[in-house]
C-alpha positions in Angstrom: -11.1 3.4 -4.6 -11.7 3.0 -9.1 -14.9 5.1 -9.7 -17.0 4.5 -12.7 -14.9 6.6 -15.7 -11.3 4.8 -13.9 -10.3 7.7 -12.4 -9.1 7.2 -8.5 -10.6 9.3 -5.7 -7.3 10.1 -4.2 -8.8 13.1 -1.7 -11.2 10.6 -0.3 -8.5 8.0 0.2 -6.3 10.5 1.3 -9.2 11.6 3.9 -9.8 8.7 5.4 -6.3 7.3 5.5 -5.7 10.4 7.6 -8.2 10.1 9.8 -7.6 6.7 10.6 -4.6 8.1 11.5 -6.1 11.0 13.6 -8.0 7.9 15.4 -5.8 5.1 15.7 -2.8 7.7 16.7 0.7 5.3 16.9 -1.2 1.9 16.5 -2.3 2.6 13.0 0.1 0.8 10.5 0.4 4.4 8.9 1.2 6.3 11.1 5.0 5.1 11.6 5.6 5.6 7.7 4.7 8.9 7.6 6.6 10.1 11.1 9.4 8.7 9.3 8.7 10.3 6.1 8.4 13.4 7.4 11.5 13.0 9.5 13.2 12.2 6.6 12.0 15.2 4.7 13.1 17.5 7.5 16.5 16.0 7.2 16.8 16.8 3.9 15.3 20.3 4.7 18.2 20.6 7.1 21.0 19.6 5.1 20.2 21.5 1.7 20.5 25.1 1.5 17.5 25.8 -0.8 14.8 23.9 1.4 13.7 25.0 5.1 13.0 22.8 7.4 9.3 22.7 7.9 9.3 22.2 4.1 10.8 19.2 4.2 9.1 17.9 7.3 5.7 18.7 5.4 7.3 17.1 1.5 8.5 14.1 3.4 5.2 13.5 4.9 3.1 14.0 1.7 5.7 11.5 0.2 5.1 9.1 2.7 1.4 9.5 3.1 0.8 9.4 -0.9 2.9 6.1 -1.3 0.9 4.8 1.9 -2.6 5.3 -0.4 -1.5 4.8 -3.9 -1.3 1.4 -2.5 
């Protein structure tokens, strides 16, 4: 959402996106993106020494959920 000055709103896109999510559970279209996001990102978590897992889990979510609303 563009306000006036051009600047985007991204915590109220961000706020509803999730929940739409919260409401529409697996049927909404984003909520398989950011599962796999965030599977992704736990992963990666896994794998490299110098991230934890629920680090990744959460920075593969946000990934997923900011590409999801940037759109």
């Amino acid at each position: 959402m563009n306000e006036p000055n051009g600047s985007q709103d991204w915590v109220e896109d961000v706020k509803a996106e999730v929940t739409g999510m919260a409401k529409g559970g697996v049927n909404h279209p984003s909520t398989a993106p950011v599962l796999t996001g965030a599977a992704i990102g736990a992963a990666a978590g896994w794998l490299l020494p110098f991230v934890s897992l629920p680090v990744g889990l959460a920075v593969g979510a946000g990934i997923a959920l900011y590409q999801r609303v940037k759109k």
